[in-house]
N, C-alpha and C positions, 0 to 999 in steps of 0.2 A: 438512588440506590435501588437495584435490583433486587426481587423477592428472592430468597434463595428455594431452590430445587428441593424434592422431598428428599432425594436422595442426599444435598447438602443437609439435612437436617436428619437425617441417619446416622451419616458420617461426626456432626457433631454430638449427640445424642452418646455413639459410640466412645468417641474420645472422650468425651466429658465423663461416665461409667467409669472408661480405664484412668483416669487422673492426668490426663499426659494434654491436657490444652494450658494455653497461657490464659492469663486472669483479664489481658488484653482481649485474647481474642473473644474468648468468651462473653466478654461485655459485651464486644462488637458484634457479634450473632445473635446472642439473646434477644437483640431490640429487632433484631429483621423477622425474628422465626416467631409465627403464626402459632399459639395455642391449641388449637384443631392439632397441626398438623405435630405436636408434640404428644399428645391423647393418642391419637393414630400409629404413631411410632412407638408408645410405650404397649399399646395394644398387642402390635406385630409381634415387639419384644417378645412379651410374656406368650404368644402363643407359640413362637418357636421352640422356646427355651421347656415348656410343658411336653412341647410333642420331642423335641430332643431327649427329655427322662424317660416319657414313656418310650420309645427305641429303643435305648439304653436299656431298661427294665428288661421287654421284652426278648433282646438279644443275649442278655444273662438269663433271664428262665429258660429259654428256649437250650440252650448248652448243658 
């Protein structure tokens, strides 16, 4: 079995968030996907999601 890609592990990461993976599948990646690279992705997460409010914020004060 192949390691999967980080970007496979975004894409799962994503789906798993929105509810819409199978319980299958799920099992089936969980055992491939690297802890690091789980930490790393929830990092990225929350730093978009911080700088997409501040945007937001700032494009309503600014009007």
């Amino acid at each position: 079995m192949k390691q999967p890609s980080f970007l496979d592990v975004l894409k799962t990461i994503a789906f798993g968030a929105l509810g819409v993976r199978r319980r299958a599948d799920h099992e089936r990646e969980t055992m491939r996907i690297k802890p690091l690279h789980i930490i790393i992705a929830g990092i990225i997460a929350a730093a978009l999601f911080i700088l997409t409010l501040i945007t937001i914020v700032r494009i309503v004060v600014a009007s």
